[in-house]
C-alpha positions in Angstrom: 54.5 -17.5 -45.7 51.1 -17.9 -44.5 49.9 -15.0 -46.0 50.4 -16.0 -49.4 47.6 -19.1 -48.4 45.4 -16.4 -46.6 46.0 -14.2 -49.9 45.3 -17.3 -52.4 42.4 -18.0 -50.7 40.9 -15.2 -49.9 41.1 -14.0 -54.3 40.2 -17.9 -55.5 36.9 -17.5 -53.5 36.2 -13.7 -54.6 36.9 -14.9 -58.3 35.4 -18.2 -58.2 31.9 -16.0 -57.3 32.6 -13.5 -60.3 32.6 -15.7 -62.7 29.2 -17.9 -61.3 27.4 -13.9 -60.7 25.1 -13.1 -63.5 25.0 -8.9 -64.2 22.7 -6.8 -62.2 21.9 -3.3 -63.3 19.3 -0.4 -62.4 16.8 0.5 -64.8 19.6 2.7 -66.9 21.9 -0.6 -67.3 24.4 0.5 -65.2 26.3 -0.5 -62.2 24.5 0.1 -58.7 26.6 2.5 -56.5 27.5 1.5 -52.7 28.0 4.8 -50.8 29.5 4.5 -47.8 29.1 7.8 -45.3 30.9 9.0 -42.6 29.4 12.1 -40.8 32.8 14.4 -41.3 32.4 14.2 -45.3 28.8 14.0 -45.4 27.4 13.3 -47.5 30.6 12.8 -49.9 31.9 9.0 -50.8 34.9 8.2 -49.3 36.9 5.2 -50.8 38.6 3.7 -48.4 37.1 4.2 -44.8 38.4 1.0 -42.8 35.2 1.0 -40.6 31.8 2.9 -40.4 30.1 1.5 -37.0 26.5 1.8 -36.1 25.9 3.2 -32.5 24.1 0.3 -31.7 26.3 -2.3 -32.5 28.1 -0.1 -29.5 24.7 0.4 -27.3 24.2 -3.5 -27.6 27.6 -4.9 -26.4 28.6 -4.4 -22.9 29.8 -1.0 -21.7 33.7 -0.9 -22.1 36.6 1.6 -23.4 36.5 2.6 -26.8 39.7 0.4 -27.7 38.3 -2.2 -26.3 34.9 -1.5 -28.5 36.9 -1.6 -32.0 39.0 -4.0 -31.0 37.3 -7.3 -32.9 37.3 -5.3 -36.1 40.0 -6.4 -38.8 43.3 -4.3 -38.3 42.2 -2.8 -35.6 43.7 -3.9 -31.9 44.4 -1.7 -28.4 47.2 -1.8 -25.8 45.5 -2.0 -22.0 46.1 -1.0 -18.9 43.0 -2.7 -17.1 39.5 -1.9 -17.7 39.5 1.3 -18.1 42.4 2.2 -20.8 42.3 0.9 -23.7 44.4 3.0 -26.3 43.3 2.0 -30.2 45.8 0.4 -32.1 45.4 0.8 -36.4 47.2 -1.7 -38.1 50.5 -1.7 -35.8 50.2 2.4 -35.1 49.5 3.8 -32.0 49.9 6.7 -29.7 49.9 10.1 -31.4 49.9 8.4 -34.9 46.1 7.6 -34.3 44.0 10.6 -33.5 40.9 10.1 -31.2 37.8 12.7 -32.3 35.1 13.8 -30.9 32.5 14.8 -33.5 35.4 15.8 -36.0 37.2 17.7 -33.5 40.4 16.0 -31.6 39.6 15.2 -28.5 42.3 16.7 -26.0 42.9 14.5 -23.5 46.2 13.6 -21.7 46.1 10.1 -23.1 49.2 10.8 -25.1 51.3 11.4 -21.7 51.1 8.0 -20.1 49.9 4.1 -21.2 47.9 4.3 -18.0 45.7 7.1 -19.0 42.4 6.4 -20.6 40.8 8.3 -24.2 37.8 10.3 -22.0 35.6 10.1 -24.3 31.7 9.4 -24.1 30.3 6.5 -25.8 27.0 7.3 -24.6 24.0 7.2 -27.3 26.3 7.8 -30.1 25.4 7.6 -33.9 28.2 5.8 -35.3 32.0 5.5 -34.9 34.7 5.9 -37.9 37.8 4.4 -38.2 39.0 6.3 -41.5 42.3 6.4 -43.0 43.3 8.4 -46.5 42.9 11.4 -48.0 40.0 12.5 -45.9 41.7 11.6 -42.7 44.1 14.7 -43.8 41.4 17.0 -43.1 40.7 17.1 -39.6 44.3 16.2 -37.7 48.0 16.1 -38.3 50.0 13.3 -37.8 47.7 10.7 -38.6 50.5 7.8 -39.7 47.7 5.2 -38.4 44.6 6.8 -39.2 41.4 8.6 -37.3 38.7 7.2 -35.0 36.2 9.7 -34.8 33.2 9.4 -32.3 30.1 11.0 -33.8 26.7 11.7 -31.1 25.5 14.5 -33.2 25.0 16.5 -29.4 24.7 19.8 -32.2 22.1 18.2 -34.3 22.5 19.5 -38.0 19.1 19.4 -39.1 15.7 19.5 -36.8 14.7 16.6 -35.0 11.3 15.2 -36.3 9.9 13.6 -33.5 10.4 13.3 -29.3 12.4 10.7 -27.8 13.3 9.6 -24.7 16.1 7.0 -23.4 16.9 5.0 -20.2 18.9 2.1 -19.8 20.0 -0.2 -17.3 23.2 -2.9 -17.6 25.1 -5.3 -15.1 28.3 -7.3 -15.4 29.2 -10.1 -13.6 33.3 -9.8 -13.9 33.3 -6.6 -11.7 30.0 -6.5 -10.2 29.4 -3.5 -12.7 25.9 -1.6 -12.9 25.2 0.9 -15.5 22.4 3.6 -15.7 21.8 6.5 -18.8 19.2 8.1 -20.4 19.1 10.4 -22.9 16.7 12.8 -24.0 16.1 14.8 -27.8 13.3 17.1 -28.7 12.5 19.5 -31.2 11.3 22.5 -28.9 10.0 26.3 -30.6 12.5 25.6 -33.7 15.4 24.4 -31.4 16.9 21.0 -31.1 17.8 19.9 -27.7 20.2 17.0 -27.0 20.7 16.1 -23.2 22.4 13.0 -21.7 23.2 11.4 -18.7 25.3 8.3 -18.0 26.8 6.7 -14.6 29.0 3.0 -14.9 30.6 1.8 -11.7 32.6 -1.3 -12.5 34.4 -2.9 -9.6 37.9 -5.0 -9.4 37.2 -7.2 -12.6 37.7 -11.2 -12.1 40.4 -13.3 -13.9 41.2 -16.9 -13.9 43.5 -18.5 -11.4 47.3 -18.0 -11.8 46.2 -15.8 -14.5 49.0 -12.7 -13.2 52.8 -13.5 -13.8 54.8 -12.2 -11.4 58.6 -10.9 -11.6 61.3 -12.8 -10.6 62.6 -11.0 -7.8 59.2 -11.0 -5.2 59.6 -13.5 -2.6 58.1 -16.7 -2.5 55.4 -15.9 0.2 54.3 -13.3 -1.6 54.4 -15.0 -5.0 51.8 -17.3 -3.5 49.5 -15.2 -2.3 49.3 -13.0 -5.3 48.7 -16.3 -7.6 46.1 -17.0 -5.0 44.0 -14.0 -5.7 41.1 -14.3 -8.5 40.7 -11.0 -9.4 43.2 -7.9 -10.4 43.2 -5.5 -7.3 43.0 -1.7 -7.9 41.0 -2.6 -11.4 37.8 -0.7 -11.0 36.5 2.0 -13.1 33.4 5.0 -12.3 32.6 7.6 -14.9 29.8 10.3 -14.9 29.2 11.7 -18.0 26.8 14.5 -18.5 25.9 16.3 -22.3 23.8 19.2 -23.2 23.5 20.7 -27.2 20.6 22.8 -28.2 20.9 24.1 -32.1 18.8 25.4 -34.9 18.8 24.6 -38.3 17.3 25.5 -41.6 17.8 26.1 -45.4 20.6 28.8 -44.4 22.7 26.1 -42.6 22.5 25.1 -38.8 24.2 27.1 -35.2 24.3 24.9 -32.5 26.7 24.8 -29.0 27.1 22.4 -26.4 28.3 21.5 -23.1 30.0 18.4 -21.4 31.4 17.0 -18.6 33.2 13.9 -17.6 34.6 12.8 -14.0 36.1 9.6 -13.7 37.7 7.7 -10.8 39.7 4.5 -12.0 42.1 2.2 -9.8 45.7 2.0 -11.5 46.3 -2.1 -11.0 50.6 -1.5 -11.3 52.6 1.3 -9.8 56.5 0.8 -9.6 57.4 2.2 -6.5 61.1 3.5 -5.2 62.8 0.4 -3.9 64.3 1.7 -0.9 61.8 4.0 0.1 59.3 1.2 0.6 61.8 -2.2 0.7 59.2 -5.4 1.9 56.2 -3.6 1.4 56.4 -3.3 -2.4 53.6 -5.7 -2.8 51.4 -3.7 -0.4 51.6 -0.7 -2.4 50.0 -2.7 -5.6 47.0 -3.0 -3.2 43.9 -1.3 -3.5 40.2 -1.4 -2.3 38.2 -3.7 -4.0 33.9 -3.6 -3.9 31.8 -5.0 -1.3 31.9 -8.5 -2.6 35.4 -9.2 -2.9 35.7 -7.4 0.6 34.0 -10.2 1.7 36.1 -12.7 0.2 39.5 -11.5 1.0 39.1 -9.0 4.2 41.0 -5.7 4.8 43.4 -7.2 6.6 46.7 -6.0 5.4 46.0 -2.0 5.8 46.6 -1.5 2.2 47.4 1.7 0.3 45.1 2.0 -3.3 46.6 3.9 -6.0 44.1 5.7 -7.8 43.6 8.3 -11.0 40.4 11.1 -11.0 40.0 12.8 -14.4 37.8 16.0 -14.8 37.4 16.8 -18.5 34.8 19.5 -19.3 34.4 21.1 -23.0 32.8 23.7 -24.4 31.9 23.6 -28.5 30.5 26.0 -30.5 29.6 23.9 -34.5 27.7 25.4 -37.8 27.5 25.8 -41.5 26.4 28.3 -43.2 25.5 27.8 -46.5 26.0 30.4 -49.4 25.0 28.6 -52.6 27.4 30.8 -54.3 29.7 30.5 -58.0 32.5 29.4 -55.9 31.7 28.8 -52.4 29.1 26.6 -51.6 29.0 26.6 -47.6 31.3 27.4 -44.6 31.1 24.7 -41.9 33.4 26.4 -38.5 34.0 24.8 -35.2 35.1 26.2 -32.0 36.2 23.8 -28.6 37.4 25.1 -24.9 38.5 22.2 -23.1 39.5 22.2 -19.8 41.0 18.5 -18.2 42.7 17.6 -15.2 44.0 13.8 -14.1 44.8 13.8 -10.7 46.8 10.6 -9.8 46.8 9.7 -6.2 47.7 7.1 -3.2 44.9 6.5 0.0 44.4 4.7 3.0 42.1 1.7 2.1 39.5 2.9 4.2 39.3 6.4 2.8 39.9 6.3 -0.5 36.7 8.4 -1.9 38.0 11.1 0.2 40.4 12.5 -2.9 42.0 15.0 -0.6 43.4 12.5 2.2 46.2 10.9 0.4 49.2 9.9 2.2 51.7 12.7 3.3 54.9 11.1 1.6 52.8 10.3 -1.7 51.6 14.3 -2.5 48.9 13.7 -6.0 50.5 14.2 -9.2 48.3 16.6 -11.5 48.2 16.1 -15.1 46.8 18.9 -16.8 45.8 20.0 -20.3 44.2 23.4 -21.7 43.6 23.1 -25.3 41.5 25.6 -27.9 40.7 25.0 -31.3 39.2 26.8 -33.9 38.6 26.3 -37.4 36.6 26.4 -40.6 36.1 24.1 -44.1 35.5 26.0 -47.1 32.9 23.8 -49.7 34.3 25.1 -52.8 32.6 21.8 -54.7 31.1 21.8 -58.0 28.9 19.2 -60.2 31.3 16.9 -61.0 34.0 17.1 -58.5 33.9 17.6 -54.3 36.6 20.1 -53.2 37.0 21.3 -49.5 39.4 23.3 -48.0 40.2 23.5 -44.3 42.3 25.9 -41.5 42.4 25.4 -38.3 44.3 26.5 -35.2 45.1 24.9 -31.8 46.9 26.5 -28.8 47.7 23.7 -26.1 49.3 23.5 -22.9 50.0 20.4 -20.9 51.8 20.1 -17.3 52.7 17.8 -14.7 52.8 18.7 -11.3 53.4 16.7 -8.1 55.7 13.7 -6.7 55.7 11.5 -9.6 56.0 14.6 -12.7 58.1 13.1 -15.4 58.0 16.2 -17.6 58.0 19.8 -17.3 55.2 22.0 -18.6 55.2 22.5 -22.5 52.9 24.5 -25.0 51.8 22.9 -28.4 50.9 25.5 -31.3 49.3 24.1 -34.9 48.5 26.3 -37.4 46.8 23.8 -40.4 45.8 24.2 -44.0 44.1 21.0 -45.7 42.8 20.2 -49.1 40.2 17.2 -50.2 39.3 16.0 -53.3 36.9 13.7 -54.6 35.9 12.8 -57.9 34.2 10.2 -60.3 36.1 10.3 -63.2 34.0 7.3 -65.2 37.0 4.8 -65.5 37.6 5.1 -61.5 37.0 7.4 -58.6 39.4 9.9 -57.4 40.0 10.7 -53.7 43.0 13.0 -52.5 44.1 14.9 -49.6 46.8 17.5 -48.8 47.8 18.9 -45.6 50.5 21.5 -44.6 50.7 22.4 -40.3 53.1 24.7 -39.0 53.6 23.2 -35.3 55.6 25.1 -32.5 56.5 22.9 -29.4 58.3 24.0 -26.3 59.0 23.3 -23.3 62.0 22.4 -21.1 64.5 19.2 -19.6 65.8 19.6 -15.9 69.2 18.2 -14.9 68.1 15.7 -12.2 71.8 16.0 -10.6 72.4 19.9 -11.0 69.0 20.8 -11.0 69.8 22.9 -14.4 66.7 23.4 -17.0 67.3 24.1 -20.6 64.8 25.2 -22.6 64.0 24.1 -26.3 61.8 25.3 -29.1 60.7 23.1 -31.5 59.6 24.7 -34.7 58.9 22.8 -37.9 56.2 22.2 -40.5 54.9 19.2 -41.5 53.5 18.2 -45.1 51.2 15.5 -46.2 49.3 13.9 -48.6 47.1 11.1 -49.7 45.7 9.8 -52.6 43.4 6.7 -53.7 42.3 5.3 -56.7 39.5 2.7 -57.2 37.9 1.4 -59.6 34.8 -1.1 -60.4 35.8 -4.3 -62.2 32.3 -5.4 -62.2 28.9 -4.6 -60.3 30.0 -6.4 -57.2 34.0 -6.4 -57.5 36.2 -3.6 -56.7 39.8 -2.3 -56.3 41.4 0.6 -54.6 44.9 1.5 -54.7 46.6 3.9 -52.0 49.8 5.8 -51.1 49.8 8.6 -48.3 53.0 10.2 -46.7 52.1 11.8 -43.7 54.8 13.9 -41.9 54.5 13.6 -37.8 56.7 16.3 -35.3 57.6 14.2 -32.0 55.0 14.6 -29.3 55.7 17.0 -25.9 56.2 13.4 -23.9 58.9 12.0 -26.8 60.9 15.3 -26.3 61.0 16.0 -23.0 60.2 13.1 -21.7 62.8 13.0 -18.1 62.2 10.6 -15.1 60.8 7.4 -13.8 57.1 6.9 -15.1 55.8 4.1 -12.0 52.7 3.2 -13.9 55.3 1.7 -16.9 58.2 0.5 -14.3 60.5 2.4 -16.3 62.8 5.3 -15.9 62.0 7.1 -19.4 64.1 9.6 -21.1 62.5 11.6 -23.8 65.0 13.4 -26.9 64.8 17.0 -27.4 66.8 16.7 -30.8 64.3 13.7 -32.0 63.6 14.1 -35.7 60.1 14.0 -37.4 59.0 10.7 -38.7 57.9 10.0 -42.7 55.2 7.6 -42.9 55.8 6.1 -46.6 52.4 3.7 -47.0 51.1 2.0 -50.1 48.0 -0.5 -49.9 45.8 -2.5 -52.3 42.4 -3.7 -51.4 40.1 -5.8 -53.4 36.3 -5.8 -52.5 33.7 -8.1 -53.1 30.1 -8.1 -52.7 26.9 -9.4 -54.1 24.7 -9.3 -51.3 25.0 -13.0 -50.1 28.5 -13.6 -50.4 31.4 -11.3 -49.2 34.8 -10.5 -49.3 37.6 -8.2 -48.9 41.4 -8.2 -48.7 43.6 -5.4 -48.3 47.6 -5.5 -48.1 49.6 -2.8 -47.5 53.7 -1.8 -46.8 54.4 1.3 -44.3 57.9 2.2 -44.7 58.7 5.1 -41.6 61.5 7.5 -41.9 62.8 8.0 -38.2 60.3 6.3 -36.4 60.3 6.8 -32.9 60.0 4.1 -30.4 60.5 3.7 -26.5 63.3 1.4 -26.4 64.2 -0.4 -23.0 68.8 -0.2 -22.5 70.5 -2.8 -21.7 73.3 -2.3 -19.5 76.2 -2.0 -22.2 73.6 -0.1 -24.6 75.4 -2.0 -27.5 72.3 -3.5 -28.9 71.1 -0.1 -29.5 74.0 1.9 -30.9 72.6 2.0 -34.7 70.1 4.1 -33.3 69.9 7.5 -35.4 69.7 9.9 -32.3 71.7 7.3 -29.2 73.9 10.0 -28.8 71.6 12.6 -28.6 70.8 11.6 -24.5 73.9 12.4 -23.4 73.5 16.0 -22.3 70.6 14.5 -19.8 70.7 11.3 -19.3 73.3 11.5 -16.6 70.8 11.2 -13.9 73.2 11.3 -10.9 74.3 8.5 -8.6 71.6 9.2 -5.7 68.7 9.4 -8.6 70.3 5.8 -10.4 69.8 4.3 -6.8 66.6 6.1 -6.4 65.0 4.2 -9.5 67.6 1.3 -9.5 64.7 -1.5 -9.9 63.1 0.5 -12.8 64.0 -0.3 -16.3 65.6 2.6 -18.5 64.2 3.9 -21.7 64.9 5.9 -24.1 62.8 7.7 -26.9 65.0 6.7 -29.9 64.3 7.0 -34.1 65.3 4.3 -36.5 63.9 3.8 -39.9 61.1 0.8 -39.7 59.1 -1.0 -42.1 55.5 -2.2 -41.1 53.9 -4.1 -43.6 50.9 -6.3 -42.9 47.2 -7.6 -44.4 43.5 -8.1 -43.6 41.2 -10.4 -45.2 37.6 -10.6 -44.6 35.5 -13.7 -46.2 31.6 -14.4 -45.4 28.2 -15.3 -46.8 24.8 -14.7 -45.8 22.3 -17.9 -45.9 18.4 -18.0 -45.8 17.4 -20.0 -42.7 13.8 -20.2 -41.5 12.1 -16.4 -41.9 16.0 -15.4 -41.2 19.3 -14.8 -42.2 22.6 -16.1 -41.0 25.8 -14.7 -41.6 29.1 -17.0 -41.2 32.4 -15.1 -41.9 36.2 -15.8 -41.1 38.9 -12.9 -40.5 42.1 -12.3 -40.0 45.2 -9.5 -39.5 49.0 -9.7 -39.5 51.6 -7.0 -39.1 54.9 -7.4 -39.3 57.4 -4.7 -37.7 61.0 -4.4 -37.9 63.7 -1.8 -37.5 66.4 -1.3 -40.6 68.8 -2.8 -38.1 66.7 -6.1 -37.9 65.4 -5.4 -34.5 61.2 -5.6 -33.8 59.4 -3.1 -33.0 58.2 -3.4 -29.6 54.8 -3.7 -28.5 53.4 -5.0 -31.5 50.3 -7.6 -31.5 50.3 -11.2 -32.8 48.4 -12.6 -35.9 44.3 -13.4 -35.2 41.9 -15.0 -36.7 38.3 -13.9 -36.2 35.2 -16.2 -36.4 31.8 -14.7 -36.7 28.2 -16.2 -36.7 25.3 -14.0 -36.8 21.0 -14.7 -37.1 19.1 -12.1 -37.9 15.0 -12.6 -37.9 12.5 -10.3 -37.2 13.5 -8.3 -33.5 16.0 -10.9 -32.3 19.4 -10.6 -33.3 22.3 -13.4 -32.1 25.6 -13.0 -32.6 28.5 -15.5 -31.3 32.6 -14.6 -32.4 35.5 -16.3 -31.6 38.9 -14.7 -32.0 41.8 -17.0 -31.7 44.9 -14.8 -31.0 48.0 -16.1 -31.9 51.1 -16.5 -29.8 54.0 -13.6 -30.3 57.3 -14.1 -30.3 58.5 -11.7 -32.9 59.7 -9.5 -30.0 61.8 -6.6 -29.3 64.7 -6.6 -27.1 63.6 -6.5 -23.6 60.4 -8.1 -24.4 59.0 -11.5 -23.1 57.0 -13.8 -25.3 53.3 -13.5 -25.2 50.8 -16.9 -25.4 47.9 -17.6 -27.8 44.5 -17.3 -26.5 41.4 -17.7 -27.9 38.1 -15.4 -27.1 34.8 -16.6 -27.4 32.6 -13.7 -26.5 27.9 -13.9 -27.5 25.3 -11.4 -27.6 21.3 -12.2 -27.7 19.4 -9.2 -28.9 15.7 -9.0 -28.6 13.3 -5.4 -29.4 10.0 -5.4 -27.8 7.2 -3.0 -29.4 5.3 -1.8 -26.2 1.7 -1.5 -28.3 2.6 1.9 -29.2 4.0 3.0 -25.9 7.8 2.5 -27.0 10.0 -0.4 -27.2 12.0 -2.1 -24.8 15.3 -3.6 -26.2 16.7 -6.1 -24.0 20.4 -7.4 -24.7 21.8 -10.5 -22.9 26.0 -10.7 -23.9 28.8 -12.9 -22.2 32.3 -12.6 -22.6 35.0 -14.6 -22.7 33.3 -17.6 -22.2 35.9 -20.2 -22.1 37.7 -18.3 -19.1 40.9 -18.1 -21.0 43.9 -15.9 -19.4 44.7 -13.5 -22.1 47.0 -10.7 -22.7 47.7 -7.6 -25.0 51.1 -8.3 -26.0 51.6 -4.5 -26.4 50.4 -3.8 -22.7 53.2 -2.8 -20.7 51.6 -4.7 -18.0 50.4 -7.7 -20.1 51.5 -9.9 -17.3 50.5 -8.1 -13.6 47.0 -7.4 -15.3 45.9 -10.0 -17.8 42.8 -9.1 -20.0 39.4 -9.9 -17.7 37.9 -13.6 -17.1 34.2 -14.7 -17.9 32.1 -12.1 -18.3 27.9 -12.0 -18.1 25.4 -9.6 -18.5 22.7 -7.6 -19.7 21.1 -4.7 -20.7 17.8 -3.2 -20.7 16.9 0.0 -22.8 13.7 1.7 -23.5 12.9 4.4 -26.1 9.6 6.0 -26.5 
C-alpha cells in the first residue's frame, strides 16, 4: 500500500535528521519547551491540537466559507454546495460529529438540517482558528467523533486593550465579480474595551470552465447543450452583512464583558429537485436564477426564469467572564451565557424581483427553517502547581422547526445537560492530557404519516459518556511522540430521527429513523513530530472504529444491497409514503438514515525545510491525507474524499510574504453504492503579500491572491451536487487593508 512508502519516508527523513542534529539546551541543560495555545485552554498546553491558525493567514487569503478556509490543511477537507457552504470535513467526519464554535461556545446554526445550509459564522478580523481534537475537545461539546473548529475574535476582550486601532479593508474577485468592504474598530475607552465591526461581501454567480457541469441522463438533448454552453454556475452568488459589538472590563479580579451580533445573508441555491409532474419541461427553468450585471449582459433574461434563493437572519446575544478567586481549591470561575435567535428562509422569485423577499411565487410558499438555542455554563479552575484540572457544566435548551412547502421534518426540542473533566500534566517521563465528559441529552419531536396524515410522537432520552486521553513524550529536543485513544458517545441528531420527506436541495426523498441507535467512536492515533527549526516533519496515523454509525444511504429498488443494515427494518412503520406521494417524488432518489458498524482508518504526513535565500527564508514542504472508510459489510461509506497531496512554497523577507501551493487531488473510486466516480484534479492557487509602514500614520497591507490558476474543473467528491456545481474556475484578486 502506498502508505507504507508515505510512512517509510516520511520516518527515514525525520531519523536521518536526528541522528546529523547536535543537542541544544537552555542555560539549565535541558530541553526547550514548544507550547502550543489555543484560546479555550489558555494558557494550558495542549498535546495534540491538529491546527492553531493565525487570523491573518485568514485576513490575507480571499474571503470564502470557513470550510473552504481550512480546507488545504492536512486532514482537514469540506463537502460544498457552491460558494457559500462549505461544511468542514476532519479526517472523514462530518456533520454533527464536528462541532463549529464561536469563541468556545457552539454556534447554533441550522447547518446540521440540510447540506445546502451554510456554518453563519463571521470570519471577520478574527484572532485565530482551532481545529482541536482530544481530551480538551471534551470540554466544550458533545459528540465530537471528528473533533472542534472553534473561531476565536475575542469580541469580549479578556484583558484591556493597550492601544487604539482602527481597520478598513477593501477586496475584489474576479470569478464572481465579488467586492468586499470591513472595518473594525477597538479602543480602550474609561476602563472599558470596545470591540465593534462591520463587514459587507457580495459575490456574484462564480465562473467555471467549459463543460465543467455534468448533467443527468434523462434532460433532453437541447437542453443538455445549452447548459454545457453556459460558463458559470447560475443561482451561485452569495451577500452577507455582518455586524459585531463587545464592550468588557477587565482587571486582577477577572474580566465581564457582553456582546452583540448580527448576521443576514442572501445566497442563490444552484440545484433544487423539483416535483416532476408539477413542473414537466420546465425542470431546467427552475434551476435558473439571476445572475449579476455582467453575466446579464452575456446571456440576457430571456427565458423568464424562476431563482431559488436562501435568506438567513442569525442574531446572538453573549454574556462571557472569569472571576478569579485565588483560593486552596478553586482558582477561577470562567461562565458563559448565549441567546441565539436564527431564521433561514428558503424561497422561489420572479427573475426580475428577486430582492423583494416577500414576492415569491404563489405555488412555491417560503419554507422557514428556524432555530432558538440557549446556553449557559461555567468551568471550574481547580488546578494546582504541578497539575491543570478543570471542570465544566453546561446546559442547552434548543428548538428547531421547519415550516412551509418544502418542510421535511416536524418541529423538535434538543435538551443537554453536560458535566466535563480536563486534565493536564507533566509528569517528567511524558505529558499527560485527559478528558471526560458525561451529557444527559433529551430529543423529541414527532414523524407524520404522509398517507394517513397520523403523527406519532417520540422521546429520545439517553446519556452519552466520553473520554480521551494522550500521552507524549520527548525523545529528544526536537523529536516527539504522542499516543491517543478517545471514545466519544454521539445520540443521533433531530434531522437522522425524524427525518420524513423529499429534501429538493439533495434530490432525494430522505427518511430519518426514530429507533436509530447512538454511535461509539473507538479511535486510537500515533503521531511523531519533528522539528529543529530548519527542517520539519510530522506523521500521524490513526484507526476509528464506529459502533452504529449512521449514514444516509441511497435504496435501490429491491433494497437487497442494504439488508445487513442494523436498523433496515426499523422504516417500516413510515416509510410507506403512499402511492400519490411515490408519484409525487418519483424522480427523487430514496434514502434512508441507517447504522452499521464502520471502520475509518487513515494518515497525515507533513515533511518541509526552511532555506536561507537572500535577506529571506523559503520554506518548501510536501503533504498529504488518506482515509479509508468501509462498513463491516464491505460497503464504503459514502461521501468520502480522495487521497491529496499538498505542495507548498513560501518566501518570507522583510514586509513581503509569497506563497504558491498546489494540491493535486486524487481520483475516487472507492465509492458507495449509488455513488459515481469522482476525477483527479489538481489546484494551484498564490498569494503576494506586501505591509507598507505609512511613516507613522499606520500601515497599509496590500494582498494580491489567484486561485485556481490552471482552470481545472474540480469537484468535492462528498458534495451531493459534485457534478451540477463543480468547485469555482480561475480566480483573481486583491485586497487592501489599513490599520492605524
Amino acid at each position: 500500500m502506498k502508505v507504507y512508502f508515505y510512512a517509510l519516508m516520511a520516518m527515514s527523513l525525520i531519523i536521518t535528521q536526528i541522528s546529523a542534529d547536535e543537542p541544544s539546551s537552555n542555560s539549565d541543560g535541558e530541553a526547550e519547551e514548544v507550547v502550543v495555545t489555543a484560546s479555550i485552554l489558555n494558557p494550558s498546553r495542549i498535546i495534540n491540537p491538529l491546527y492553531v491558525i493565525p487570523g491573518d493567514d485568514i485576513e490575507d487569503d480571499a474571503t470564502t466559507s470557513l470550510g473552504e478556509a481550512v480546507d488545504s490543511f492536512p486532514g482537514v477537507s469540506i463537502a460544498d454546495f457552491g460558494a457559500a457552504v462549505g461544511q468542514p470535513i476532519i479526517r472523514g467526519m462530518s456533520g454533527p460529529r464536528v462541532k463549529i464554535l464561536k469563541n468556545g461556545i457552539v454556534n447554533r446554526d441550522v447547518s446540521g438540517l440540510g447540506a445546502d445550509h451554510l456554518n453563519d459564522i463571521d470570519l471577520n478580523d478574527i484572532e485565530q482558528i482551532e481545529i482541536i481534537k482530544g481530551p480538551s475537545s471534551l470540554l466544550y461539546a458533545n459528540g465530537t467523533s471528528g473533533g472542534i473548529i472553534n473561531v476565536v475574535d475575542n469580541c469580549i476582550a479578556p484583558e484591556d486593550f493597550t492601544e487604539s486601532e482602527f481597520i478598513a479593508g477593501l477586496e475584489t474577485q474576479s470569478v464572481n465579480d465579488g467586492d468586499v468592504q470591513h472595518f473594525n474598530y477597538k479602543d480602550n475607552i474609561g476602563g472599558f474595551n470596545i470591540n465593534a465591526g462591520y463587514k459587507k461581501t457580495e459575490l456574484g454567480n462564480f465562473d467555471i470552465p467549459n463543460d465543467a457541469i455534468i448533467h443527468e441522463e434523462d434532460h433532453d438533448d437541447h437542453d443538455d447543450h445549452e447548459e454545457e454552453m453556459l460558463s458559470f454556475v447560475k443561482n451561485s452568488d452569495l451577500e452577507i452583512e455582518s455586524t459585531k459589538f463587545g464592550i468588557s472590563r477587565s482587571g486582577d479580579w477577572g474580566y465581564f464583558g457582553l456582546s452583540a451580533d448580527n448576521l443576514e445573508s442572501m445566497y442563490g441555491i444552484p440545484f433544487h429537485g423539483e416535483h416532476a409532474d408539477e413542473h414537466g419541461d420546465d425542470h431546467d427553468d427552475d434551476h435558473d436564477d439571476d445572475h449579476d450585471d455582467d453575466h446579464d449582459d452575456d446571456h440576457g433574461d430571456e427565458h423568464g426564469e424562476e431563482r431559488i434563493f436562501s435568506t438567513t437572519d442569525q442574531e446572538s446575544f453573549t454574556i462571557k467572564g472569569q472571576y478569579n478567586i485565588g483560593g486552596n481549591l478553586l482558582n477561577s470561575i470562567e461562565y458563559t451565557y448565549r441567546d441565539t435567535d436564527y431564521e433561514l428562509v428558503e424561497a422561489h422569485a420572479e427573475e426580475e424581483g428577486h430582492d423583494d423577499h416577500g414576492d415569491e411565487h404563489d405555488e412555491h410558499a417560503p419554507t422557514v427553517f428556524t432555530n432558538d438555542a440557549t446556553e449557559y455554563g461555567a468551568i471550574f479552575d481547580i488546578s494546582t502547581d504541578n497539575l491543570i484540572q478543570k471542570i465544566s457544566v453546561n446546559f442547552v435548551d434548543e428548538d428547531s422547526a421547519i415550516v412551509g412547502e418544502e418542510s421535511f421534518m416536524n418541529p423538535a426540542n434538543n435538551e443537554e445537560t453536560t458535566f466535563g473533566y480536563f486534565l493536564s500534566a507533566d509528569l517528567d517521563a511524558f505529558y499527560l492530557d485527559a478528558g471526560f465528559r458525561l451529557d444527559q441529552i433529551e430529543r423529541s419531536g414527532s414523524v407524520t404519516d404522509d398517507e394517513h396524515g397520523d403523527i406519532d410522537y417520540y422521546n429520545y432520552d439517553d446519556d452519552t459518556n466520553s473520554f480521551a486521553i494522550s500521552l507524549g513524550r520527548d525523545l529528544s529536543d526536537s523529536f516527539s511522540m504522542n499516543v491517543g485513544f478517545a471514545s466519544v458517545e454521539r445520540l443521533p441528531s433531530v434531522i437522522e430521527l425524524y427525518m420524513n420527506g423529499p429534501h429538493l436541495a439533495t434530490g432525494r426523498l430522505e427518511t430519518g429513523n426514530p429507533n436509530l441507535k447512538g454511535e461509539t467512536s473507538n479511535n486510537f492515533d500515533i503521531t511523531f513530530d519533528y522539528d529543529d527549526g530548519d527542517f520539519f516533519a510530522t506523521a500521524s496515523f490513526y484507526v476509528n472504529d464506529v459502533d452504529n454509525y449512521i449514514a444516509l444511504i441511497d435504496m435501490e429498488d429491491d433494497h437487497d444491497d442494504h439488508d445487513d443494515h442494523d436498523d433496515h427494518d426499523d422504516h417500516d412503520d413510515h416509510d410507506d409514503h403512499g402511492d400519490d406521494h411515490d408519484k409525487e417524488f418519483a424522480h427523487l432518489i430514496k434514502s434512508n438514515y441507517l447504522q452499521q458498524d464502520a471502520e475509518f482508518k487513515g494518515y497525515e504526513l507533513e515533511i518541509g525545510r526552511t532555506f536561507s535565500l537572500g535577506s529571506g527564508d523559503l520554506t518548501l514542504s510536501f503533504a498529504r491525507d488518506d482515509v479509508d472508510a468501509e462498513f463491516s459489510d464491505g460497503h464504503n461509506v459514502p461521501r468520502i474524499n480522495p487521497a491529496r497531496n499538498i505542495y507548498t512554497l513560501s518566501y518570507v523577507e522583510n514586509d513581503w510574504l509569497f506563497k504558491l501551493s498546489l494540491k493535486d487531488v486524487e481520483k475516487q473510486d472507492d465509492i458507495a453504492e449509488g455513488e459515481t466516480v469522482t476525477d483527479s484534479y489538481q489546484m494551484l492557487n498564490a498569494r503576494l503579500t506586501k505591509t507598507f509602514n505609512m511613516n507613522g500614520a499606520g500601515e497599509l497591507k496590500v494582498s494580491i491572491f489567484g486561485s485556481n490558476l490552471l482552470d481545472e474543473a474540480a469537484r468535492n467528491h462528498s458534495s451531493f451536487v459534485k457534478n451540477e456545481v463543480p468547485l469555482p474556475g480561475r480566480n483573481y484578486g486583491a485586497k487592501f487593508r489599513y490599520k492605524f
